[in-house]
C-alpha positions as CSV (number, residue, x, y, z in Angstrom):
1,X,0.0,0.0,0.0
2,X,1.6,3.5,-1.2
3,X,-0.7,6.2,0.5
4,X,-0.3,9.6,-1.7
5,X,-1.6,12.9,-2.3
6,X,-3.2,14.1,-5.4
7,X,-2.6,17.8,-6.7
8,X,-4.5,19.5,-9.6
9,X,-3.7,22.8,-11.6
10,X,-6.6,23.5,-13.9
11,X,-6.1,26.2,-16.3
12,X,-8.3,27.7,-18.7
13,X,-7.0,25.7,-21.6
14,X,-5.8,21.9,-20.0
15,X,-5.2,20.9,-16.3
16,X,-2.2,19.1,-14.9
17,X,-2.4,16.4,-12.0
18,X,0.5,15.3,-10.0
19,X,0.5,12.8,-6.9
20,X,3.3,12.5,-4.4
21,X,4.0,10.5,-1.9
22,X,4.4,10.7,1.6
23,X,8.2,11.0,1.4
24,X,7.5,13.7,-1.7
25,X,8.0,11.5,-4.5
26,X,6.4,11.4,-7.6
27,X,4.4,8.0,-8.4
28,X,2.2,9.5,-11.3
29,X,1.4,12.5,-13.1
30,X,-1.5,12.9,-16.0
31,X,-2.5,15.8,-18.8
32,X,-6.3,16.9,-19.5
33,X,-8.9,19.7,-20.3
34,X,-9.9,22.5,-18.9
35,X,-11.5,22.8,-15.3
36,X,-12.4,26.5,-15.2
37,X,-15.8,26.8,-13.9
38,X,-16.4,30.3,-15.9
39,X,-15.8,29.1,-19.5
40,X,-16.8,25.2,-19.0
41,X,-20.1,24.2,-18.1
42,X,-20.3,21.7,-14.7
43,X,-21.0,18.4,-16.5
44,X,-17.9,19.4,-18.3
45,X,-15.6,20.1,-15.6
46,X,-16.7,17.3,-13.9
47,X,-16.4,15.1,-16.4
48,X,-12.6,16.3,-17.2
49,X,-11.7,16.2,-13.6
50,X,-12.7,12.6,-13.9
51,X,-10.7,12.2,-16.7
52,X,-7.7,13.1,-15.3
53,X,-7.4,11.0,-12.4
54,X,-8.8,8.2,-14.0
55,X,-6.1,8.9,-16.6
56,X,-3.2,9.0,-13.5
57,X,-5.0,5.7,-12.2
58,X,-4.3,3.9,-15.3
59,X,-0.6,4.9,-16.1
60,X,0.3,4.5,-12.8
61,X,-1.7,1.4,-11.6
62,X,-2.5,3.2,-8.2
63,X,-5.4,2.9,-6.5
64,X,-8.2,5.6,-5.2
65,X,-8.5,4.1,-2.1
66,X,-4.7,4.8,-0.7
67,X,-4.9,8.8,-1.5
68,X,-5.3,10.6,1.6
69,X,-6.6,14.4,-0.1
70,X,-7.2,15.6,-3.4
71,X,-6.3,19.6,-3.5
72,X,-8.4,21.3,-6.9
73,X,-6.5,24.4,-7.8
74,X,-8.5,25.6,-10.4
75,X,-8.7,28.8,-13.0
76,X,-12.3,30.6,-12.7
77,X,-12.4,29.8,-8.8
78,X,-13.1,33.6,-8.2
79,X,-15.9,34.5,-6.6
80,X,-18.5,32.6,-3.5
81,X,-20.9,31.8,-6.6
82,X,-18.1,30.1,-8.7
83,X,-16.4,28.7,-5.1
84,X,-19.8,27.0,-4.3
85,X,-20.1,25.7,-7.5
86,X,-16.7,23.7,-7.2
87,X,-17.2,22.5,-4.1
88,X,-20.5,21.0,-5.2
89,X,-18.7,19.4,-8.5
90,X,-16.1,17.8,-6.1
91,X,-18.6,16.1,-3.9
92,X,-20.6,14.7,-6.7
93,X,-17.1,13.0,-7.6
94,X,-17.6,11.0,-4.6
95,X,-14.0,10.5,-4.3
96,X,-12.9,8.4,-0.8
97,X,-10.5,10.9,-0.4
98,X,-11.3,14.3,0.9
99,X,-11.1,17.0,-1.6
100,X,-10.3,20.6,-1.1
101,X,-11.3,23.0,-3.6
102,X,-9.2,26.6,-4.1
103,X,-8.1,28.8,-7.1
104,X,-5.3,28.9,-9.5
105,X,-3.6,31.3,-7.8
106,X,-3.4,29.7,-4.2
107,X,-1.6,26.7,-4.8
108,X,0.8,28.9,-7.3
109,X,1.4,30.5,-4.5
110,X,1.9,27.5,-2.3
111,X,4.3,25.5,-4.8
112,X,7.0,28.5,-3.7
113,X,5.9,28.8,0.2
114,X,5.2,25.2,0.7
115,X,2.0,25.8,2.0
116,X,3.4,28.6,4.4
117,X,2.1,32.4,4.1
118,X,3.7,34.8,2.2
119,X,1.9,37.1,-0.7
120,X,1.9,36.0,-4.8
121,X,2.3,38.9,-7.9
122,X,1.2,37.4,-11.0
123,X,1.7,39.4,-13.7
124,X,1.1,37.7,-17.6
125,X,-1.3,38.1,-20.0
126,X,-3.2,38.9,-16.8
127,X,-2.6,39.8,-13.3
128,X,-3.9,39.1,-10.0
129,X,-2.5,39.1,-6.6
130,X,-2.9,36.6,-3.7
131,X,-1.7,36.0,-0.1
132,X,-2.3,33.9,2.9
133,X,-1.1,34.9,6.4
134,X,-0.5,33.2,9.7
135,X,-4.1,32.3,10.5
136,X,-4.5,30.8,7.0
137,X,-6.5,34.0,6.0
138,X,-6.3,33.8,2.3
139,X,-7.0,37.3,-0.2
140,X,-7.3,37.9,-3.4
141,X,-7.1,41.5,-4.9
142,X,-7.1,42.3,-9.2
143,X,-7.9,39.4,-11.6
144,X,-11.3,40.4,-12.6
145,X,-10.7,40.2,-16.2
146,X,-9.7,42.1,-19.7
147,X,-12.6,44.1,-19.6
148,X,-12.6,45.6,-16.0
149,X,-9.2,45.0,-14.5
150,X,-6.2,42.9,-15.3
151,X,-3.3,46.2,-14.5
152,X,0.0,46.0,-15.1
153,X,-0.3,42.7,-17.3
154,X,0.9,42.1,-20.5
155,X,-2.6,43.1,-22.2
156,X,-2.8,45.6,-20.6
157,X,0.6,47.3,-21.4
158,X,-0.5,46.7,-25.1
159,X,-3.9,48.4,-25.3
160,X,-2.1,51.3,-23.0
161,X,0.2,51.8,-25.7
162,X,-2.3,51.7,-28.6
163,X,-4.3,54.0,-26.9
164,X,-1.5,56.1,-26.9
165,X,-0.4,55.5,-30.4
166,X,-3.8,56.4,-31.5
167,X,-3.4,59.6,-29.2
168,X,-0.2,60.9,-31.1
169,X,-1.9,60.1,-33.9
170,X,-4.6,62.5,-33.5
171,X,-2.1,65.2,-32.1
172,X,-4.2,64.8,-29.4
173,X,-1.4,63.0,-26.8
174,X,2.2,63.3,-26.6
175,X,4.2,61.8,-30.3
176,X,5.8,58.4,-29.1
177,X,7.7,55.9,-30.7
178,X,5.4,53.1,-29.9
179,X,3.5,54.5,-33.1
180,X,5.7,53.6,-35.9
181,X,6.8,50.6,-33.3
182,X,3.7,48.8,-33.5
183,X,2.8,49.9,-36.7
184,X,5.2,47.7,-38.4
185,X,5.2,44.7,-35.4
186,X,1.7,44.2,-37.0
187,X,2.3,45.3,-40.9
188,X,0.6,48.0,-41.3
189,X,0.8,51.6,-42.7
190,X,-1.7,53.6,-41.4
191,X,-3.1,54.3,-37.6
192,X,-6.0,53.3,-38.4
193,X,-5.5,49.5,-38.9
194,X,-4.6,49.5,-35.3
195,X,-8.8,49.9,-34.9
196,X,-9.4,46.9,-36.9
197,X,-6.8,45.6,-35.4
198,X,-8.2,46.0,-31.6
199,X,-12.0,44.6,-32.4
200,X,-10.4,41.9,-34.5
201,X,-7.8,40.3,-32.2
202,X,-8.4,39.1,-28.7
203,X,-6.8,39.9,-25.7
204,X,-3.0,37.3,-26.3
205,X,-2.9,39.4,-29.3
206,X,-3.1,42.7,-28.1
207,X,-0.9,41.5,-24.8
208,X,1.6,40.4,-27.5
209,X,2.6,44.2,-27.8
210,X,3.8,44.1,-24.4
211,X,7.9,43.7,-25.7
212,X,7.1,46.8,-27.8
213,X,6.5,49.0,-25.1
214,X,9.3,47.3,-23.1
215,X,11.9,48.1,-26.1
216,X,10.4,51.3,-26.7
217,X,10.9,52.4,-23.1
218,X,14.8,51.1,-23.6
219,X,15.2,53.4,-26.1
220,X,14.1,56.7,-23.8
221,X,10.4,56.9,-25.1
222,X,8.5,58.9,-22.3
223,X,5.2,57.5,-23.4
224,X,6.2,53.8,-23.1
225,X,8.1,54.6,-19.6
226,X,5.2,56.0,-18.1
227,X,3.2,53.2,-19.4
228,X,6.1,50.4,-17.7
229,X,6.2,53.1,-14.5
230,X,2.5,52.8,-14.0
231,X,2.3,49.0,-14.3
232,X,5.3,48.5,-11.9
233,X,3.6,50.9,-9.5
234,X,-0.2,49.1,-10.2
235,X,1.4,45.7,-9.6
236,X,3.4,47.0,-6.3
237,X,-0.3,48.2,-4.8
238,X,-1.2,44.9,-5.1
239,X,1.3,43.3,-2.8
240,X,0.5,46.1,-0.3
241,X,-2.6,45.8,-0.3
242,X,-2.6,42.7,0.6
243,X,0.1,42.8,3.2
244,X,-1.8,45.6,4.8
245,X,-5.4,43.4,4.4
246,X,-3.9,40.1,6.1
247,X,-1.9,42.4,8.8
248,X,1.5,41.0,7.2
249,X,3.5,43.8,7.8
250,X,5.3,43.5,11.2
251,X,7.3,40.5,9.9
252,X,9.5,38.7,7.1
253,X,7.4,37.0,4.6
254,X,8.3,36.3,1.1
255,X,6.7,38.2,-1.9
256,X,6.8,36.0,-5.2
257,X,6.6,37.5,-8.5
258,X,4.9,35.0,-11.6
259,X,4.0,35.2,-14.8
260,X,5.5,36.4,-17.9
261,X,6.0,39.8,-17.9
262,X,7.7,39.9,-14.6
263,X,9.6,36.7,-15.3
264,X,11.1,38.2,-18.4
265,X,11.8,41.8,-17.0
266,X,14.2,42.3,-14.2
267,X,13.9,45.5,-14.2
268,X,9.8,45.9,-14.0
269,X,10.0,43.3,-10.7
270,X,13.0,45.0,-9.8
271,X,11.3,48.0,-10.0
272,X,7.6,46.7,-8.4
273,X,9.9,45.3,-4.8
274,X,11.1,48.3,-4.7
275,X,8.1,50.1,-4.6
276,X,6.7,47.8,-2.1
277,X,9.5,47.0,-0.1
278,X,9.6,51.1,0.3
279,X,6.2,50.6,2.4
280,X,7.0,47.5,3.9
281,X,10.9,46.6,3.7
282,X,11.0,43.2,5.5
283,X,9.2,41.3,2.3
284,X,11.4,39.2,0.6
285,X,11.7,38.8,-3.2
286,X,11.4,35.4,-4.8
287,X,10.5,34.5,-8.0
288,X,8.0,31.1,-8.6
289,X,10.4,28.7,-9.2
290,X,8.2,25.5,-9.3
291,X,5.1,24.5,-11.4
292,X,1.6,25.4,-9.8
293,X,0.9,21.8,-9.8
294,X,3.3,21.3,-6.6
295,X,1.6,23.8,-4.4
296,X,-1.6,21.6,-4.6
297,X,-0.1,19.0,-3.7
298,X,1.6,21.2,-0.7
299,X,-2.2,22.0,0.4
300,X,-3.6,18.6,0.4
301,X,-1.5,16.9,2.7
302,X,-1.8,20.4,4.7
303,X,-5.3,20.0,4.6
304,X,-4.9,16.4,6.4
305,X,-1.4,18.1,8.8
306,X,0.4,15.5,7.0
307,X,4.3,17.1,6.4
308,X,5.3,16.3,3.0
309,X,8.9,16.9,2.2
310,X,10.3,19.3,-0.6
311,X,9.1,17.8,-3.8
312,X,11.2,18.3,-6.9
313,X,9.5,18.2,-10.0
């Protein structure tokens, strides 16, 4: 008998499942569809949730029986409506195992903290922030979407700067090299295409701009380094917020940068720590070194008080 833990990171597009056990080793891992609540209907994600243990079952000739928790980190897990929702999908799995449900962004977080607190900066095509203090108080601040929210991301760097582009255009704004920049990233000749550009893409395109603005701020472009200055600063209020909601400010907890665009760009996450570590200087930077899929693995066998040892993946 192998007792193990199952973790699961389900993204918007596919899901991942690892299982670990107790001594942190990996006896199985499996590949499916998405789990996200908001663009999948419930039969779906239930259905694909099945699908992907049953898949790690088979490969790895385990049994059910011997896990000891399941942990669902899934993509769309953001509000009490969509919480409820999963919650009710995992009992109808009728698993023997107990299953905690929690969002994307938790066991991200988790995968770098082990499970401990500290507070999480994801900054991609999206952004969000999340943290989880000493009482296991968990907060979530940004990630509401395109549409509404998502500062300091990738996209949003992109439609900043063609909203400025359009403004030189007009004489309207300041002139800016992101103009001609973007002008011939995406072929085109006149300001205008970058309209039927904007309702003809979707938001990976339009975040796809994001190096443009970056190189055009290398080069001294005022436009594109207030654009980079007020991401850097929209992504640091994040972290403070969230160390001042969960009362994390008195001591040393680490602040880990995700995603993309701060991956890629020392100096933006140079440049967000700074910021934050102006308000509260005992944070300390880390950047997510280890897939999602680990931290929900972290947080089951948390969810039981079972210790499980680093797991390297």
């Amino acid at each position: 008998m192998n007792r193990y833990f199952i973790g699961i990171d389900g993204g918007g597009t596919n899901s991942r499942l690892l299982a670990c056990d107790l001594q942190g080793k990996i006896i199985g891992k499996s590949f499916g569809k998405s789990t996200n609540i908001e663009s999948n209907s419930s039969e779906s994600v239930k259905d694909n949730l099945d699908e992907l243990v049953n898949a790690f079952l088979v490969s790895s000739g385990s049994h059910l029986e011997d896990c000891l928790g399941l942990c669902i980190g899934t993509a769309g897990v953001d509000t009490k409506r969509t919480w409820q929702e999963m919650e009710r999908i995992a009992g109808m799995l009728s698993y023997p195992c107990p299953v905690h449900v929690t969002n994307d962004a938790q066991i991200a977080l988790a995968a770098q903290t082990r499970g401990e607190p500290g507070i999480l900066i994801i900054s991609g095509t999206g952004s969000i922030g999340y943290g989880v203090n000493d009482l296991g108080e968990g907060k979530r601040v940004g990630g509401y979407g395109y549409l509404v929210g998502d500062e300091g991301s990738a996209y949003w760097l992109g439609r900043k700067a063609i909203t400025a582009s359009l403004l030189a255009h007009d004489e309207i704004g300041s002139q800016t090299l992101l103009l001609p920049m973007i002008l011939k990233t995406l072929g085109l000749t006149q300001a205008e295409g970058l309209v039927d550009f904007v309702y003809g893409s979707n938001k990976l395109d339009i975040a796809a701009l994001a190096p443009v603005v970056i190189e055009a701020g290398q080069k001294g472009d005022a436009i594109a380094g207030g654009i980079i200055e007020e991401a850097a600063q929209r992504l640091a209020a994040m972290a403070t917020a969230l160390v001042r909601q969960l009362d994390m400010g008195q001591r040393a907890y680490p602040l880990v940068f995700a995603g993309g665009l701060l991956l890629n760009n020392p100096n933006i996450r140079q440049r967000v720590y700074s910021i934050a570590a102006a308000i509260y200087p005992k944070l300390i930077f880390t950047m997510l070194e280890k897939e999602a899929v680990v931290g929900a693995v972290y947080l089951a066998a948390r969810q039981q008080q079972v210790p499980m040892p680093d797991i390297n993946i």
